[in-house]
Legacy VTK file of the C-alpha trace (Angstrom):
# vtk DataFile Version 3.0
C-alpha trace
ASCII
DATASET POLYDATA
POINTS 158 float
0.000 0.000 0.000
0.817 3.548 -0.029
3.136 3.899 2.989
5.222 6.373 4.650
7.685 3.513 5.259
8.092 4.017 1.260
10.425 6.720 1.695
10.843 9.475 -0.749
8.666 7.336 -3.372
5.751 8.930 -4.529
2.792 8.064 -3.034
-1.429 7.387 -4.445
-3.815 8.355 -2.500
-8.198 9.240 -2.957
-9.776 12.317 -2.058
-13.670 12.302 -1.663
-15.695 15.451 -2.066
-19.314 15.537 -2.524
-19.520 17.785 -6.080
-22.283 19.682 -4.327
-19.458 20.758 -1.530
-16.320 20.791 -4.220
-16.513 19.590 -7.440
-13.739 19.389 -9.834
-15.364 22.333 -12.007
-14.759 24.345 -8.363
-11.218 23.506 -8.273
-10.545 24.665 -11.845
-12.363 27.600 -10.969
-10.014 28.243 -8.473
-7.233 28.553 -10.322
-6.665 24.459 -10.025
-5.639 24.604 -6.182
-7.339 24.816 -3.077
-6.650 23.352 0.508
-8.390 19.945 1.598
-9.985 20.524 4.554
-13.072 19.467 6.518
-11.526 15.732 7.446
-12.859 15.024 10.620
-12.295 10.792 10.746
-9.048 10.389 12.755
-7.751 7.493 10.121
-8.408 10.201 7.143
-6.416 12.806 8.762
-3.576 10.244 9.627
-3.544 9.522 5.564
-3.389 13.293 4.996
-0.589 13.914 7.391
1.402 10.739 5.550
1.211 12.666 2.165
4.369 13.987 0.383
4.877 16.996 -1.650
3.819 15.459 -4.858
2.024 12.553 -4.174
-0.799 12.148 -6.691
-4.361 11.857 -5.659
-7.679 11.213 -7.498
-10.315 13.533 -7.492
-13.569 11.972 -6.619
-17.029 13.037 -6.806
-18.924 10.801 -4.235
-22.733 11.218 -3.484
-25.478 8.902 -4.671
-25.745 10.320 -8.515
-21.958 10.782 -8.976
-19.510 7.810 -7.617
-16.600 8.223 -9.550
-12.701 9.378 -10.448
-13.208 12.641 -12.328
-9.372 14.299 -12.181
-6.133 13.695 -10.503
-4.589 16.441 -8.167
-1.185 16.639 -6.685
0.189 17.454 -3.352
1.510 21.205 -3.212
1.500 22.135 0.151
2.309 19.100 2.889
-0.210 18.378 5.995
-0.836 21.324 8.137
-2.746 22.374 10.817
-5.729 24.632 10.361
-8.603 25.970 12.979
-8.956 26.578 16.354
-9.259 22.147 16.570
-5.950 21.532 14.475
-7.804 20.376 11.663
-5.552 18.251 9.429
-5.221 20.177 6.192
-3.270 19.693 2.778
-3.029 21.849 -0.273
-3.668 20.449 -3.877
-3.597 21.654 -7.445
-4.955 19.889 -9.959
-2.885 18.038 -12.667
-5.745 16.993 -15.138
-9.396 15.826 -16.067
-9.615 11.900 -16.631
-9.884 11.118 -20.090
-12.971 9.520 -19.310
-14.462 9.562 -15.438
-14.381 5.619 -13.659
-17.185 4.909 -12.361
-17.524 2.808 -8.992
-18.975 0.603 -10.905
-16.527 -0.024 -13.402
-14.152 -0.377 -10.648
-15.649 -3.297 -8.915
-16.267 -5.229 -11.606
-13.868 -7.871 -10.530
-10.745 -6.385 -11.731
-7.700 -8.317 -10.056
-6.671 -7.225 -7.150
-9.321 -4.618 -6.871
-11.611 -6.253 -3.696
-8.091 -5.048 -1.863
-8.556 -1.506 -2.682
-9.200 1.034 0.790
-12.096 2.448 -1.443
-14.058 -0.752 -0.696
-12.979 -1.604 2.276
-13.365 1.570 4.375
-15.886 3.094 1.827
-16.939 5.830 4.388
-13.284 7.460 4.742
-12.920 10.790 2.941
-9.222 9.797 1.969
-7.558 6.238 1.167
-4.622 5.350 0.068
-4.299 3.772 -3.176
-1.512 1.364 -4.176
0.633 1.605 -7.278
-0.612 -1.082 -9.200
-4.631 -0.358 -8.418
-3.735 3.543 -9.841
-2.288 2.160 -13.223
-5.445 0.129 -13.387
-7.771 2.854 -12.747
-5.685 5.078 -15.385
-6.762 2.291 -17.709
-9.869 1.795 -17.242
-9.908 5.985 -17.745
-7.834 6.157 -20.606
-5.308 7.999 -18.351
-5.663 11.809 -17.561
-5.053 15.370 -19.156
-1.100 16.357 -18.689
0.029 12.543 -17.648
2.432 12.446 -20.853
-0.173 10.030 -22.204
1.258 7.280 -19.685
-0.822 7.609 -16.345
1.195 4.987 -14.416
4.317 7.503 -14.259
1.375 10.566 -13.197
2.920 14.080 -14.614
6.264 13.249 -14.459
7.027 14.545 -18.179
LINES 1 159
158 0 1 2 3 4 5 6 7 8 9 10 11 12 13 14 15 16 17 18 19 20 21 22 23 24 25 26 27 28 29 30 31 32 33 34 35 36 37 38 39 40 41 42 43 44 45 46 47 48 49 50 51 52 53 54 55 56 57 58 59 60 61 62 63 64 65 66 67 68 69 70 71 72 73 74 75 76 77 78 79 80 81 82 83 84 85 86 87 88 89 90 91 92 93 94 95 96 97 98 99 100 101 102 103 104 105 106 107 108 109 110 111 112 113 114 115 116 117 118 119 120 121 122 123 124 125 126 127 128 129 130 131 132 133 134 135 136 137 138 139 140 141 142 143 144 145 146 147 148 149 150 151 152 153 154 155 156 157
């Protein structure tokens, strides 16, 4: 999984927003960054303070009309502490739009390896970490994303 204990390697993780709350038209809107904040489970914040300037993260819309990876941001700004109860906090910017958006759906379709994936195990946590090779199969199944040198298993690293 995506681990701290990986060192400097980048890390995968899942961001949830409800696209009534934050959509990904609201973070292009903002110039493509905003801070993540609002985490209030104790295991999401933990997964926000392990991220790494860099790391990539999928943008997902969750709600009952809209379950699925729309973009893919990047960590800008490392965890930080926010409010008057130290709310865990990181900064993104976006990298791109997915080619085409994954549906849950899609996702659980019995892909290998997939019934492993945080996102349906602990499907109530805001963020999850993703592992490297459930990210290149996502990217797949999306056709990759906008600015990931057409090859979304090595993210924006052009």
């Amino acid at each position: 999984m995506a681990d701290a204990a990986a060192g400097d390697k980048k890390q995968f993780w899942l961001l949830k927003t409800e696209p009534a709350e934050w959509s990904w038209a609201d973070q292009a809107a903002n110039g493509g960054r905003t801070k993540w904040d609002g985490v209030k489970n104790k295991q999401a914040q933990k997964y926000l303070k392990s991220m790494k300037l860099g790391d990539l993260c999928f943008f997902y819309h969750s709600g009952a009309k809209a379950r699925r990876i729309v973009g893919v941001v990047s960590v800008a700004r490392e965890w930080y502490s926010e409010g008057d109860g130290g709310d865990a906090v990181v900064d993104v910017e976006a990298v791109g739009e997915m080619r085409e958006a994954v549906d849950l759906k899609e996702m659980k379709k019995g892909i290998e390896g997939m019934k492993d994936f945080a996102l349906f195990r602990q499907p109530r946590l805001s963020v999850v970490p993703v592992a490297k090779e459930i990210w290149e199969k996502i990217c797949e199944l999306g056709g990759g994303f906008e600015g990931d040198g057409t090859d979304c298993r090595h993210g924006s690293e052009e």
